[in-house]
C-alpha positions as CSV (number, residue, x, y, z in Angstrom):
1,X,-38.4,8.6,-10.9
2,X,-36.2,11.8,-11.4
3,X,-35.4,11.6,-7.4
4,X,-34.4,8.1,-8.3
5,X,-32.3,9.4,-11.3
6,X,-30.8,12.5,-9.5
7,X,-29.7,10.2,-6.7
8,X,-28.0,7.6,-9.0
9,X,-25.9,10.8,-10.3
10,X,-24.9,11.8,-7.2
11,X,-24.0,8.1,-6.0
12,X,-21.7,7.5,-9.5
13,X,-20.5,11.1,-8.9
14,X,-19.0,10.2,-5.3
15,X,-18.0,6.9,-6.0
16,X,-14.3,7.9,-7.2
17,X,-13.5,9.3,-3.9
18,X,-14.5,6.0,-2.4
19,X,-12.9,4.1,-4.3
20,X,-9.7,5.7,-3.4
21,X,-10.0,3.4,-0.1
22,X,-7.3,0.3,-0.2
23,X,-8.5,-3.0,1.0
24,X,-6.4,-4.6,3.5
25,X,-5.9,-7.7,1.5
26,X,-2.3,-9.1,1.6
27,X,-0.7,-10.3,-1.4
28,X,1.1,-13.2,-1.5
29,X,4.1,-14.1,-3.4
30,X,2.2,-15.7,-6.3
31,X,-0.4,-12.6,-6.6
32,X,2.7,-9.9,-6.9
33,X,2.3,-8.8,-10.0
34,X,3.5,-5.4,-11.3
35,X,0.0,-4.0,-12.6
36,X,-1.1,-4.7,-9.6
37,X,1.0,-2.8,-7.8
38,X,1.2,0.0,-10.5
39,X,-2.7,0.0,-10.1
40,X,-2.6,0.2,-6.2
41,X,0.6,2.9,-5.5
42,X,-0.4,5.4,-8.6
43,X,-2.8,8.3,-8.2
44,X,-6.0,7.8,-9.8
45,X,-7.5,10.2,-12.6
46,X,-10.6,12.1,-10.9
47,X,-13.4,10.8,-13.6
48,X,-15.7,13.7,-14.3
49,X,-19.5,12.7,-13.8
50,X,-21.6,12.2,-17.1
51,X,-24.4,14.3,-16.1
52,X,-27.2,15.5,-19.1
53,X,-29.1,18.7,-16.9
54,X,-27.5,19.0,-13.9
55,X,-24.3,20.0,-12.8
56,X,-23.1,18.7,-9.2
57,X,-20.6,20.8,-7.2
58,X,-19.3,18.4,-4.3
59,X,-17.6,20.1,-1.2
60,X,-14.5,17.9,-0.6
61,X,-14.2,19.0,3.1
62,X,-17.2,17.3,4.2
63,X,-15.9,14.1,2.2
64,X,-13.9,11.7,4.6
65,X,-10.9,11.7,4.0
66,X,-9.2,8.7,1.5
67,X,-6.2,6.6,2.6
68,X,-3.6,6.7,0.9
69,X,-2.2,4.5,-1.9
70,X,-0.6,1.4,-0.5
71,X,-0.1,-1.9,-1.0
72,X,0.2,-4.7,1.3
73,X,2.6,-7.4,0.6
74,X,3.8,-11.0,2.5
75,X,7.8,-10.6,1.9
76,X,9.4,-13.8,3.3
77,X,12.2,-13.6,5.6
78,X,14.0,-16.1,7.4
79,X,12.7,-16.1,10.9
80,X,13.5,-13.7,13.5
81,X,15.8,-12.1,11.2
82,X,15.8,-9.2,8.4
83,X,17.6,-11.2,6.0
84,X,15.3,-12.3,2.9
85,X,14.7,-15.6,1.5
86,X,14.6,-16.3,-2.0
87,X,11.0,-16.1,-2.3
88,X,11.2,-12.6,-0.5
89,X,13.3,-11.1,-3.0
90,X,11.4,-12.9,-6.2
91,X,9.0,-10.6,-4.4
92,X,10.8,-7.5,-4.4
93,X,12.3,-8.0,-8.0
94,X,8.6,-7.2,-9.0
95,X,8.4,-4.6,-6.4
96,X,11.5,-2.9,-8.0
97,X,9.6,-3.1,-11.7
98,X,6.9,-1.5,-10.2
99,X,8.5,1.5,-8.9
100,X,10.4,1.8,-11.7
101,X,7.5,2.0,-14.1
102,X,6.7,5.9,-15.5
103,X,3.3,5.9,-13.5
104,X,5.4,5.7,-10.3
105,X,8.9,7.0,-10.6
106,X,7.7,10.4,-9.3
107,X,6.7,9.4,-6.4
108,X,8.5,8.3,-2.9
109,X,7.4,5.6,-0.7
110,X,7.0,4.6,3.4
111,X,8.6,1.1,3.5
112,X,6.5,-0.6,6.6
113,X,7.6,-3.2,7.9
114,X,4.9,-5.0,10.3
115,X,5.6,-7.9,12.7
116,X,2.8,-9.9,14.9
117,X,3.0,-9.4,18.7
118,X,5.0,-12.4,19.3
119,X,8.8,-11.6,21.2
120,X,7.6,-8.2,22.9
121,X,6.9,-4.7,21.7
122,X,10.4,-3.8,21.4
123,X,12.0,-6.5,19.7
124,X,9.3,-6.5,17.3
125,X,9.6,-2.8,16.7
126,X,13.4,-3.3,15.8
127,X,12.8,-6.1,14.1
128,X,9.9,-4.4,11.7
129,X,12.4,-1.6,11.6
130,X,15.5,-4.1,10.1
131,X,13.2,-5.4,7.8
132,X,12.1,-2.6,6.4
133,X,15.5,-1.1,6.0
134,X,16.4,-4.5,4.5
135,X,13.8,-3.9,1.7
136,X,15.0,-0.5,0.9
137,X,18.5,-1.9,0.5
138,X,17.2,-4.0,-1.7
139,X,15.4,-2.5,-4.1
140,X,18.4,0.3,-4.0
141,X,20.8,-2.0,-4.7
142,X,19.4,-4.5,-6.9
143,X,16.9,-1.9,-8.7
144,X,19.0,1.5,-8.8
145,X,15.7,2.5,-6.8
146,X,17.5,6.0,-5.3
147,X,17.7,5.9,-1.7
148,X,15.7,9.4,-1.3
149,X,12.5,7.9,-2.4
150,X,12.2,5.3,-0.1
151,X,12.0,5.7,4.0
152,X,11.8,2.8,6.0
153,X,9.3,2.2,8.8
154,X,9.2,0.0,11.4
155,X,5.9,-0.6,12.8
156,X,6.4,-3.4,14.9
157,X,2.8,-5.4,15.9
158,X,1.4,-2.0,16.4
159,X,-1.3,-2.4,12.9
160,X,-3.1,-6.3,12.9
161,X,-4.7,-7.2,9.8
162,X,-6.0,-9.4,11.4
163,X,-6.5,-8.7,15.2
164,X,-8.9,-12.2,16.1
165,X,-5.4,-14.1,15.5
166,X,-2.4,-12.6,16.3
167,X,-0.2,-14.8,14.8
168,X,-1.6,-14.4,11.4
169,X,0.4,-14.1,8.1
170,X,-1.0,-11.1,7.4
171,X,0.3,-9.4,10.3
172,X,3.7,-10.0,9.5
173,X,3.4,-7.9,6.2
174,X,5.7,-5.1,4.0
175,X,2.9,-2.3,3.0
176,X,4.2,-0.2,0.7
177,X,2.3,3.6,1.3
178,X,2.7,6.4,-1.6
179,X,4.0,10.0,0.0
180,X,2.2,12.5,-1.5
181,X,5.0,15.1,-1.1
């Protein structure tokens, strides 16, 4: 029973550096919400075990090492192009909020911008490219979001979500990815 017990520790005492992992779940317009996105890009507190007799001294190194913050988002733009839609920059108006909140104006961001593989590698990887720059512009412009924090990233089809169907939503995503500077 105190194996048992000892174990359990060690489990709750581990599970903040697991839980550091993002999922790869796209949001979708209607799910961008700025907690959620505060919650996703901000650094989390390390939580200090509760332990009654025993103290447990973790070696980080031999810890795998956790991905970094990011979200993933479905930003609408017309098709084949960079320019946004409506929808696209109800999106980013949220976005903006976000990033302007006190958790996460410290911080600087990778703006990815992620296409399927339809059209060819290097149209795609211009085209993830525009769109990423498009979103930088946007939230500089229309948020006051200073330039400096935000580096766009064109990725092109070169990350699936969702690798069984090509053409999936999901591949054609915006992740925003905290820097840790």
């Amino acid at each position: 029973m105190k194996y048992i017990r000892i174990l359990g520790l060690l489990a709750c005492t581990l599970a903040p550096a697991v839980s550091l992992a993002q999922s790869d779940k796209v949001l979708r317009a209607d799910e961008i919400n700025e907690r959620a996105l505060v919650d996703l890009l901000a650094p989390e507190k390390a939580a200090r075990p509760k332990t009654r007799s025993i103290n447990v001294i973790r070696d980080e190194s031999s810890l795998a090492p956790a991905k970094p913050a990011a979200a993933n988002l479905l930003i609408i733009f017309e098709t084949n192009s960079a320019g946004l839609t409506p929808t696209g920059k109800q999106s980013l108006d949220v976005v903006g909020r976000a990033l302007n909140s006190e958790k996460l104006v410290p911080f600087s961001f990778a703006i990815e911008g992620h296409t399927d593989p339809r059209g060819g590698d290097e149209y795609n990887r211009q085209l993830s490219q525009s769109r990423a720059e498009s979103v930088v512009g946007y939230l500089s412009q229309n948020h006051q979001i200073e330039r400096s924090r935000l580096k766009p990233v064109g990725k092109g089809p070169s990350q699936l979500l969702n690798p069984a169907r090509p053409e999936a939503p999901e591949n054609r995503r915006v992740t925003i990815r905290r820097l840790d500077n």
